[in-house]
C-alpha positions as CSV (number, residue, x, y, z in Angstrom):
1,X,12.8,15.8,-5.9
2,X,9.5,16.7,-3.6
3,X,9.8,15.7,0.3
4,X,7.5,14.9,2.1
5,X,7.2,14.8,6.3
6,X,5.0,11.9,7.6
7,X,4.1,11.5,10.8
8,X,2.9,8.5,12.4
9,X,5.0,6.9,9.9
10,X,5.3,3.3,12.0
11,X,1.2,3.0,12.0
12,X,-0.5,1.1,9.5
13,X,-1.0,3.9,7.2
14,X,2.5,5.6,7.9
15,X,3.9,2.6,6.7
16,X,2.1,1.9,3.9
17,X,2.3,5.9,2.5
18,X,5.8,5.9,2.9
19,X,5.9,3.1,0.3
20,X,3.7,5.0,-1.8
21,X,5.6,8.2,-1.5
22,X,9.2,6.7,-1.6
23,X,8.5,6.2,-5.6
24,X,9.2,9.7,-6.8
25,X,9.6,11.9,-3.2
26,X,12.1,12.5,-0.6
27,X,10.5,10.9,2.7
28,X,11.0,11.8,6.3
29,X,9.0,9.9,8.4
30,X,8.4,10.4,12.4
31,X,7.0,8.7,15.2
32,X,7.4,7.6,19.0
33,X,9.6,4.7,18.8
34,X,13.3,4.4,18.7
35,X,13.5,3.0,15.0
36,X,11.4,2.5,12.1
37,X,9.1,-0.4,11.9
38,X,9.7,0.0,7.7
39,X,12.4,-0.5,5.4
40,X,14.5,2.8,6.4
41,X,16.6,2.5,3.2
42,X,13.1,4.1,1.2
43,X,12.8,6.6,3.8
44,X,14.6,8.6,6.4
45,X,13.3,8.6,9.9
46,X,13.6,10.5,13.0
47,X,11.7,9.3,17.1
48,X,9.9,12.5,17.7
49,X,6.6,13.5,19.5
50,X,5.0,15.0,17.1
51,X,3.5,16.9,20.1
52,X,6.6,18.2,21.3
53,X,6.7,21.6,19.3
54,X,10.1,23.0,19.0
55,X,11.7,19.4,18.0
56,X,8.8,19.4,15.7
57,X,9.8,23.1,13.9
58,X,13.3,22.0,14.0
59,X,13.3,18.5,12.3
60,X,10.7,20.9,9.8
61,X,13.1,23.1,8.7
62,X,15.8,20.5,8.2
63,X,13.8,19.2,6.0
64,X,12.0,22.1,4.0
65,X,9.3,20.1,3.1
66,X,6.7,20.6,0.3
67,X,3.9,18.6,1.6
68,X,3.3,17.3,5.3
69,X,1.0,14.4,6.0
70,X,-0.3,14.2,8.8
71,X,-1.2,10.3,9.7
72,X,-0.7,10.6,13.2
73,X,-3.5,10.7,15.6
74,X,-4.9,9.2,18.7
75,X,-7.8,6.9,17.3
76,X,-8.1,4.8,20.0
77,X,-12.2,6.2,20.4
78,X,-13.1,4.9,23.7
79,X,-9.7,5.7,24.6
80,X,-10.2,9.3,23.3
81,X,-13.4,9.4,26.2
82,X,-11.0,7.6,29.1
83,X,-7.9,10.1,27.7
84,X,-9.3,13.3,26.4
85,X,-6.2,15.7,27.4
86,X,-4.1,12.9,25.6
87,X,-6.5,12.8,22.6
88,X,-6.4,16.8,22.6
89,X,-2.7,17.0,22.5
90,X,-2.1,14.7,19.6
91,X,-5.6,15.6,17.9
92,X,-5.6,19.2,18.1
93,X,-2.2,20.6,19.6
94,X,-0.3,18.5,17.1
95,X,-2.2,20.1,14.1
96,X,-2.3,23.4,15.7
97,X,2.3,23.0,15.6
98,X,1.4,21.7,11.8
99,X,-0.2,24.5,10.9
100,X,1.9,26.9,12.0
101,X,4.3,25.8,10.1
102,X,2.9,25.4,6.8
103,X,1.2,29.0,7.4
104,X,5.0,30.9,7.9
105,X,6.3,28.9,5.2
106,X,3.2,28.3,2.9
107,X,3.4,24.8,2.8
108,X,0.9,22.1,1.6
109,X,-0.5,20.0,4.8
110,X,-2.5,16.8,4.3
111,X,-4.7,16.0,7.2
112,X,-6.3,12.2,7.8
113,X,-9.9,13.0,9.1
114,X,-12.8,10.8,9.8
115,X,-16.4,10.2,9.4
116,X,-16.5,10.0,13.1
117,X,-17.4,14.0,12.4
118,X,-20.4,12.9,12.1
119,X,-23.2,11.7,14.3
120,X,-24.4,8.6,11.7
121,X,-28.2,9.2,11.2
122,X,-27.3,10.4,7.3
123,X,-24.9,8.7,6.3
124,X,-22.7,8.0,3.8
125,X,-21.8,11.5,3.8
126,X,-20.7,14.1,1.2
127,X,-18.3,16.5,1.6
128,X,-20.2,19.2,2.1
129,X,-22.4,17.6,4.8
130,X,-22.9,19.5,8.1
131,X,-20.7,18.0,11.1
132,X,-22.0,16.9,14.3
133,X,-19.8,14.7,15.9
134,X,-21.1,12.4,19.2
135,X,-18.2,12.0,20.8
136,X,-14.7,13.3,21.9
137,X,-12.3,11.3,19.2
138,X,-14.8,13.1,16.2
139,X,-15.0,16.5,18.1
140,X,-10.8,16.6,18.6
141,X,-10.6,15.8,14.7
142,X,-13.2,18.5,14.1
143,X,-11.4,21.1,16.0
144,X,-8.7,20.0,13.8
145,X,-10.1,20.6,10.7
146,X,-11.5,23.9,12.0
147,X,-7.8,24.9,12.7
148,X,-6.8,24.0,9.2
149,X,-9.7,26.0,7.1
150,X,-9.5,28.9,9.3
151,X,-5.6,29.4,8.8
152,X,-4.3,27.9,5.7
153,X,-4.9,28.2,2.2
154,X,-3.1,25.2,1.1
155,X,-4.4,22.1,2.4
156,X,-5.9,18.9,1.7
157,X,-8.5,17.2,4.3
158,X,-8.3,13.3,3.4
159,X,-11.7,11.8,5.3
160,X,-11.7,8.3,5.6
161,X,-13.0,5.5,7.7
162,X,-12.5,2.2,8.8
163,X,-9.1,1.5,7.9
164,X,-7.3,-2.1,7.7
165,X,-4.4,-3.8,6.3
166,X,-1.6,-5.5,7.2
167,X,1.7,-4.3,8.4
168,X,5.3,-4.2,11.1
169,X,4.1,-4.2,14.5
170,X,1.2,-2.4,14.2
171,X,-1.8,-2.5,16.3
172,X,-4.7,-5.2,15.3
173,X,-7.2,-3.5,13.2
174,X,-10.8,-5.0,13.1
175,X,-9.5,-6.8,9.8
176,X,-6.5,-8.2,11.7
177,X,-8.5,-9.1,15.1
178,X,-11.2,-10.9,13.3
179,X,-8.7,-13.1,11.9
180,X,-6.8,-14.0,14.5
181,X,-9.8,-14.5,16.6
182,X,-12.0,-16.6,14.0
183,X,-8.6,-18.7,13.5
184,X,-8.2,-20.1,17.2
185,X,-12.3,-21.4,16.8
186,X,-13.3,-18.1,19.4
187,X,-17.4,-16.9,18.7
188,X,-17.7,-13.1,18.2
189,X,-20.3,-10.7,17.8
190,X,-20.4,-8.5,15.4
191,X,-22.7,-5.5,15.1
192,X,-25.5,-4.8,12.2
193,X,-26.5,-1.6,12.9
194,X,-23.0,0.1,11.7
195,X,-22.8,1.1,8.5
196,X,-19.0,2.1,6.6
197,X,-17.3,1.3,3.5
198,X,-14.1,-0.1,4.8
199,X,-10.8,1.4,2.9
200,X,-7.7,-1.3,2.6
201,X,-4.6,1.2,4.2
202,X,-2.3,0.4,1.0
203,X,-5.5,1.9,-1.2
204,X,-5.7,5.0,0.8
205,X,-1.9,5.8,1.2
206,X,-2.0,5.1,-2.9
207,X,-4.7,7.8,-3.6
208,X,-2.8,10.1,-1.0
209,X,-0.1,10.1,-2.8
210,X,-1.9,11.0,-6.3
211,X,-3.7,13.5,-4.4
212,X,-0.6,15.0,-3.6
213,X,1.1,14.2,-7.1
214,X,-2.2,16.4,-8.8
215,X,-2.0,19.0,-5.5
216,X,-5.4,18.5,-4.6
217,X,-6.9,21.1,-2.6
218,X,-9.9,21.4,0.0
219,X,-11.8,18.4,1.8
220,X,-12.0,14.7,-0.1
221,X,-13.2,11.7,1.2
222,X,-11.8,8.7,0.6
223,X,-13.4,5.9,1.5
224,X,-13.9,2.2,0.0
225,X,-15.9,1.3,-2.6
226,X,-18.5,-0.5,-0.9
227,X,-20.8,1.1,1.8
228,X,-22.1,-2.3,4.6
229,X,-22.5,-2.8,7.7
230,X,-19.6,-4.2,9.9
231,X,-21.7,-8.0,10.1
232,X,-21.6,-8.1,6.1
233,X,-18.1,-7.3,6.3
234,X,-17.0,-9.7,9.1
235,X,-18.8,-12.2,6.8
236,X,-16.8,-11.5,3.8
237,X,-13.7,-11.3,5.6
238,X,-14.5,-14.9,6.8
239,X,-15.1,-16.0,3.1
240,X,-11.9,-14.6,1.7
241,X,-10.0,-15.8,4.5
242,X,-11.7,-19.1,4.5
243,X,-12.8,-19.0,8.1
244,X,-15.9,-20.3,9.7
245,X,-18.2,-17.6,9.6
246,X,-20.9,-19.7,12.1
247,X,-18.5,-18.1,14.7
248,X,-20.0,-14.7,13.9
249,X,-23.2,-13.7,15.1
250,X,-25.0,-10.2,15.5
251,X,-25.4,-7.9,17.9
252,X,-26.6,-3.9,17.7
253,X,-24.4,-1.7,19.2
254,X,-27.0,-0.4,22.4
255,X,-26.3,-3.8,23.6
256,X,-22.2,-3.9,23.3
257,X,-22.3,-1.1,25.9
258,X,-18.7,0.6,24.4
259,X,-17.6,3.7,26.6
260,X,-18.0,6.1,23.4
261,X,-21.2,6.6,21.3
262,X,-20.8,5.2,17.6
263,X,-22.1,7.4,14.7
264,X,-24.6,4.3,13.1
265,X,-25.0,5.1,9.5
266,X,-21.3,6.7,9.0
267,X,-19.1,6.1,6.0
268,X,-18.4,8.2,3.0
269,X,-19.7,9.2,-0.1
270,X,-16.4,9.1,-2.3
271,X,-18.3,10.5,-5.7
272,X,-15.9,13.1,-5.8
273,X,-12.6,11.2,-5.5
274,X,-13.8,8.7,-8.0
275,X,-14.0,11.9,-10.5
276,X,-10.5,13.2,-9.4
277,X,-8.6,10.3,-9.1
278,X,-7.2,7.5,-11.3
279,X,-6.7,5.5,-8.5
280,X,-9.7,3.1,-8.0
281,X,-11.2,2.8,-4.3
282,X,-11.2,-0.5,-4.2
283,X,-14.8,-2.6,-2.8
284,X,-14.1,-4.7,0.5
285,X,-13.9,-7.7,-1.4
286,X,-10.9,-6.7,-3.8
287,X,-9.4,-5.0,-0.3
288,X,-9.6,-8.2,1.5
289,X,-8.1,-10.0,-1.7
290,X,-5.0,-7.7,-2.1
291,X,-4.0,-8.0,2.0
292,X,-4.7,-11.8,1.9
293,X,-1.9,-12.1,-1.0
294,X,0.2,-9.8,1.6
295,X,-0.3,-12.1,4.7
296,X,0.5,-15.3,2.2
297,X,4.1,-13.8,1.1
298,X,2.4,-13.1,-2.3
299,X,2.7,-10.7,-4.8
């Protein structure tokens, strides 16, 4: 049997790839807190810093594994501007110990990038598309990616963007906050001016894994199958989740005043993993759909 190493494996993607991955690999998943936030008994899992190299090497050659994912990050954005020796550590340091490691022992890393590489005047963006990131969270995951092409052969780059879903203890995602916020009758405004195709986490951790199933190579994005602005989507995340959607009016971002510039016309062309993969990308509807079955118990 493969094995793969996860880290961040008590975020909202951690969780959800270890699921995936726990069909037909060995998994070890890390992270910072004292025990898993998942079902340990379909993966193993170890409280490491992912940051903290020789613990790192040494739970890595325990293991021997044949594919590392790397889901862990700090994606906090604004807190990537308020934090940046923080964000560089896990954002760049981290990767740098990662590929290290898969260098000496020629092993296949998956890295979770971003459209934040980007500075949003072009978007949805190919592949192939020049970076030019605005701000410190897209210029640490940049550096990353530079680290990766310029010293392994075997890797995978996932881009993606705007993830949500639901899952143990994790942080509120804008899925997650809207919801809770619409439910106890609170306004919010929402901006029009953004422009993403949202990607449900249990979607992206399934096309991970058939990435890694087929050993796909090079950079891929994988986005949703929709490309909207984040009004459109608070608006259909109202309707699925039959919420009153008069408490949502628009705003453009100039006027929210966040700490960290926003790429405007981000997102991801996904052409290419639509070609590749089996797995469809779902559109933010179906998304929506599949986690409010998951919040209602349902299968």
């Amino acid at each position: 049997m493969k094995r793969v190493f996860i880290t961040g494996a008590n975020g909202l993607l951690g969780q959800k790839c270890l699921s995936a991955f726990a069909k037909g690999w060995e998994v070890l998943g890390i992270d910072l807190q004292e025990a898993p936030f998942f079902d340990s008994e379909s993966a193993a899992y170890q409280k490491m810093d992912f940051t903290d190299k020789p613990r790192l090497l040494e739970s890595l050659e325990e293991l021997h594994p044949d594919v590392i994912l790397n889901a862990g990050a700090f994606t906090d954005v604004d807190g990537c501007e308020k934090e940046k020796e923080a964000a560089y550590r896990a954002n760049v340091g981290a990767v740098q110990n990662l590929v290290e490691y898969c260098s000496s022992k020629n092993r296949k890393l998956i890295q979770l990038s971003t459209d934040y590489l980007f500075d949003g005047k072009n978007g949805p963006y190919l592949e192939t598309a020049t970076e030019n990131p605005v701000g410190y969270y897209g210029q640490t995951k940049f550096e990353a990616e530079q680290l990766i092409k310029a010293n392994l052969k075997n890797y995978l780059i996932a881009r993606t963007n705007v993830l949500y879903g639901t899952a143990n203890n994790v942080r509120r995602n804008f899925v997650t906050w809207l919801i809770k916020t619409l439910k106890e009758g609170k306004s919010v405004r929402i901006v029009t001016d953004q422009y993403n195709n949202p990607i449900l986490a249990d979607n992206l951790a399934e096309a991970l894994g058939e990435c890694a199933e087929k050993g796909l190579s090079g950079i891929l994005n994988l986005g949703g199958g929709e490309y909207l602005s984040r009004y459109d989507f608070a608006l259909k995340i109202a309707e699925v989740f039959t919420l009153d959607r008069n408490l949502i009016t628009s705003i453009v971002t100039k006027d929210l005043a966040q700490v960290a510039p926003r790429p405007l016309k981000g997102g991801l062309d996904e052409t290419l993993a639509r070609r590749l993969l089996s797995t469809k990308l779902l559109d933010a509807r179906e998304g929506l759909e599949v986690m409010k079955r998951q919040v209602q118990g349902k299968p």
